[in-house]
C-alpha positions in Angstrom: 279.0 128.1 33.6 280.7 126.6 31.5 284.2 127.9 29.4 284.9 125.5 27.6 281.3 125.6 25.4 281.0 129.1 25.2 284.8 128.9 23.5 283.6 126.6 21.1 280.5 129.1 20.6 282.4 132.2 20.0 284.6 130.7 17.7 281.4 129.6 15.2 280.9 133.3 16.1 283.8 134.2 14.5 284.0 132.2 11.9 280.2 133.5 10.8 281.2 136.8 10.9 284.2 136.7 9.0 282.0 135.0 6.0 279.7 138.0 6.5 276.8 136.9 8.5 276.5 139.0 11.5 272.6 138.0 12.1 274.1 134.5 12.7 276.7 135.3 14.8 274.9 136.9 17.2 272.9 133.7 17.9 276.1 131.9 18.6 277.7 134.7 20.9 274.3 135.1 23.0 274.7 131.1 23.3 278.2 131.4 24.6 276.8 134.8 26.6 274.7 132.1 28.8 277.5 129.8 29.1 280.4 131.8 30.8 278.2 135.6 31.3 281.3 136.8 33.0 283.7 136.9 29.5 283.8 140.5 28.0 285.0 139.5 25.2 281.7 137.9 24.1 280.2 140.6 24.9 282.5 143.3 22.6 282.1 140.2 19.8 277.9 140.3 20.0 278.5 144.4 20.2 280.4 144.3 16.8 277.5 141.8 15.4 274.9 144.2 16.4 276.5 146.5 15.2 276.6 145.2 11.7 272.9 145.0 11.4 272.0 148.4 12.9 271.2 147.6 16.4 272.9 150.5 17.8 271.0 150.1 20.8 271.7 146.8 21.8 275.4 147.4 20.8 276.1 150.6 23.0 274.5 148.7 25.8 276.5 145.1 24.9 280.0 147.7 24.5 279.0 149.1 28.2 278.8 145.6 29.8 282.2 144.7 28.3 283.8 148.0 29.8 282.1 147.3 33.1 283.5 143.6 33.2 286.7 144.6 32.5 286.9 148.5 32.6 290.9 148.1 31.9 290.2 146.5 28.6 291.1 149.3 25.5 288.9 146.9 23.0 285.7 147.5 25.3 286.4 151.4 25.2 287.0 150.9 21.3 284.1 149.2 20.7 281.4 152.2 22.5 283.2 154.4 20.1 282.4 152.4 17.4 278.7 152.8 18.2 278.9 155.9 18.7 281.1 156.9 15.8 278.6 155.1 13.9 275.3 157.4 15.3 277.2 160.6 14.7 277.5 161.0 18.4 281.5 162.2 17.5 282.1 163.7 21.3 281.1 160.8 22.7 282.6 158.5 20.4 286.0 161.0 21.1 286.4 160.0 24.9 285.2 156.5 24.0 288.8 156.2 22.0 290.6 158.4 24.3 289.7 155.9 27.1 291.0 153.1 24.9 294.0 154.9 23.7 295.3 155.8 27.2 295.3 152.5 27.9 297.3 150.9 25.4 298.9 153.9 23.5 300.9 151.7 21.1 298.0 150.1 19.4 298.1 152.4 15.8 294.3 151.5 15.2 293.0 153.2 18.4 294.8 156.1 17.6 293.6 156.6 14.1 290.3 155.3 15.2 290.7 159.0 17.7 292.1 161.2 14.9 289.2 160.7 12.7 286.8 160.8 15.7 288.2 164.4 16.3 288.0 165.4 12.7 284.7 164.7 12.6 283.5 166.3 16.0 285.4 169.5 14.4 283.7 169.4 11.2 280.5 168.8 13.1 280.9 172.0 15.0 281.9 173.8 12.1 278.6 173.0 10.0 276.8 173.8 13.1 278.3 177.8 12.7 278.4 177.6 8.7 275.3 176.3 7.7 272.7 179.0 9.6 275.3 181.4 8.1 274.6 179.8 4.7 271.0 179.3 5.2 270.4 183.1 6.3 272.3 184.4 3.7 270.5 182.3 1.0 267.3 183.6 2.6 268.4 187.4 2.5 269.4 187.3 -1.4 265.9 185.5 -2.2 264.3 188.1 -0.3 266.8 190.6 -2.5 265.7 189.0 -5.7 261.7 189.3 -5.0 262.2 192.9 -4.0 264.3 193.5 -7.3 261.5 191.9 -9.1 258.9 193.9 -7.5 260.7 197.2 -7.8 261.8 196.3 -12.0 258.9 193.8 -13.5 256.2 195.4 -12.3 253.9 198.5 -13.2 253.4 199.7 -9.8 255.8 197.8 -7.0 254.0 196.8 -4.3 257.0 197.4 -1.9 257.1 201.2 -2.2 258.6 202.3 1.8 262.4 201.5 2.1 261.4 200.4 5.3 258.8 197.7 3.8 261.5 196.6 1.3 264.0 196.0 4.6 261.3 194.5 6.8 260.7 192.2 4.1 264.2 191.1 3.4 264.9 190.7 7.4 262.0 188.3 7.2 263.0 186.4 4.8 266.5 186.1 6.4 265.1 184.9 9.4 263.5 182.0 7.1 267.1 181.2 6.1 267.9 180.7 9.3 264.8 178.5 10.5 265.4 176.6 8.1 268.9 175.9 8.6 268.1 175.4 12.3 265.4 172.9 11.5 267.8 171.0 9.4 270.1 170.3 12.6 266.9 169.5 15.1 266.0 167.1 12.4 269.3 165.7 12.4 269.9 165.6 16.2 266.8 163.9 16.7 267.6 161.1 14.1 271.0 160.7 16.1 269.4 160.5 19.1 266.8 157.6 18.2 269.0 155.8 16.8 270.3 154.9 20.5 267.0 154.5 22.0 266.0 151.3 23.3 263.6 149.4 20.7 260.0 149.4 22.0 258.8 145.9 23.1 255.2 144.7 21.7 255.6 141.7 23.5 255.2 143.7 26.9 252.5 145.6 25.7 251.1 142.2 24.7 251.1 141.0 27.9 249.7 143.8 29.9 247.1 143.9 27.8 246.0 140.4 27.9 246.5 140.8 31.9 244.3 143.8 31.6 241.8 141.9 30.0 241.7 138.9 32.2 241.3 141.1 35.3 238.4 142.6 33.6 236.9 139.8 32.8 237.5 138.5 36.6 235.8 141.4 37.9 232.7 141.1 35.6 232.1 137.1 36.3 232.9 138.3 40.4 230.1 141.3 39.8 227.5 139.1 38.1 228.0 136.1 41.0 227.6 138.9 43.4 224.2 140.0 41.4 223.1 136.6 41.5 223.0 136.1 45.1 220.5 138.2 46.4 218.1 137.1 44.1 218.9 133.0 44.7 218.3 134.4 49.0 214.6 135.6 47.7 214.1 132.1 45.8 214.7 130.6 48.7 213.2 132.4 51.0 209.9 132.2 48.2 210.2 128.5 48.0 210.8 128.0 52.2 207.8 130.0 53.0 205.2 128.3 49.7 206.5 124.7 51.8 205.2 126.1 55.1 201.7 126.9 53.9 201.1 123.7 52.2 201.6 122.2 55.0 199.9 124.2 57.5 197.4 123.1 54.9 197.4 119.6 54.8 197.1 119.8 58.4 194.1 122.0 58.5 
């Protein structure tokens, strides 16, 4: 460990990212990470860098290791709602600033920082009851205007019973509403991947090539194991020709 270097790295940390190079930063906070690992604030600093070039992952995790350094730290809170303000995770990101507001309630930035998480959780929750409203209602008046169609354009409508005609806009309702459900499934899933950890080729890489070695182990061990009976019967060939030419010479 040592402080005094990992000072002098964060501060080219700083200094890159307030000329707008985040990627570089990182290096240098990582550097002063494996000089003094103990320091949260290097930690919230390589969280923000990640951050900044869409690493949510790695910043969420980077945010969490500040908080549990120093769980009576507000900027470590701050920071985790940052992330997750960032992945539309808004309830999340909500108790992330709550956590950082309780503990220093006269900072004004964590406290707008929580306003506009809370505006955003509530207009989250409103689209989640408007828009299948919207979406079955636009799927009802389609279905309206094809029946309309049917029942005015045509020589002979092909949706004579009432009840056909209702069946028909109910189905067509229910599309609305599929879709409109889809739409959020879609949306949930994107905001859930973008916290998932990154997959790792280079582990893959490795098991594969240990995969392979073992294989190959095996198949030279099963061949030597082939060859040995058959070098016993050379052997015992050649042992037993060596007897009878002598038994011959002697004769």
């Amino acid at each position: 460990m040592n402080k005094e270097k990992a000072e002098e790295s964060r501060e080219r940390g700083n200094a890159c990212m307030k000329k707008g190079s985040p990627t570089e930063a990182f290096f240098y906070y990582t550097e002063a990470i494996k000089w003094n690992p103990t320091d949260p604030r290097l930690y919230s600093n390589r969280s923000l860098s990640f951050l900044q070039i869409d690493q949510h992952y790695h910043a969420l995790e980077d945010a969490k290791k500040a908080i549990k350094l120093n769980p009576n730290w507000p900027k470590g809170h701050f920071r985790k709602g940052e992330v997750e303000m960032s992945t539309g995770h808004y309830q999340e990101a909500v108790c992330s600033y709550q956590a950082a507001v309780s503990l220093d309630d006269k900072d004004p930035k964590l406290k707008e920082a929580l306003e506009k998480a809370k505006e955003e959780y509530r207009k989250l929750k409103s689209a989640e009851f408007r828009i299948p409203v919207i979406g079955t209602t636009i799927g009802f008046m389609v279905g309206v205007l094809i029946v309309l169609a049917d029942h005015y354009l045509t020589a002979k409508p092909s949706l004579q019973p009432l009840a056909l005609k209702l069946i028909f806009l109910v189905i067509f309702a229910l599309m609305g509403f599929g879709a409109s459900w889809t739409y959020f499934f879609i949306q949930n899933t994107y905001r859930e991947a973008l916290l998932q950890p990154p997959t790792d080729f280079s582990d893959k890489k490795d098991d594969k090539k240990a995969t392979d070695d073992k294989k190959a182990k095996d198949a030279k061990s099963t061949e030597g194991s082939r060859k040995t009976p058959q070098r016993k019967e050379n052997d015992g060939k050649t042992s037993t020709e060596t007897r009878q030419r002598r038994k011959k010479e002697k004769t």
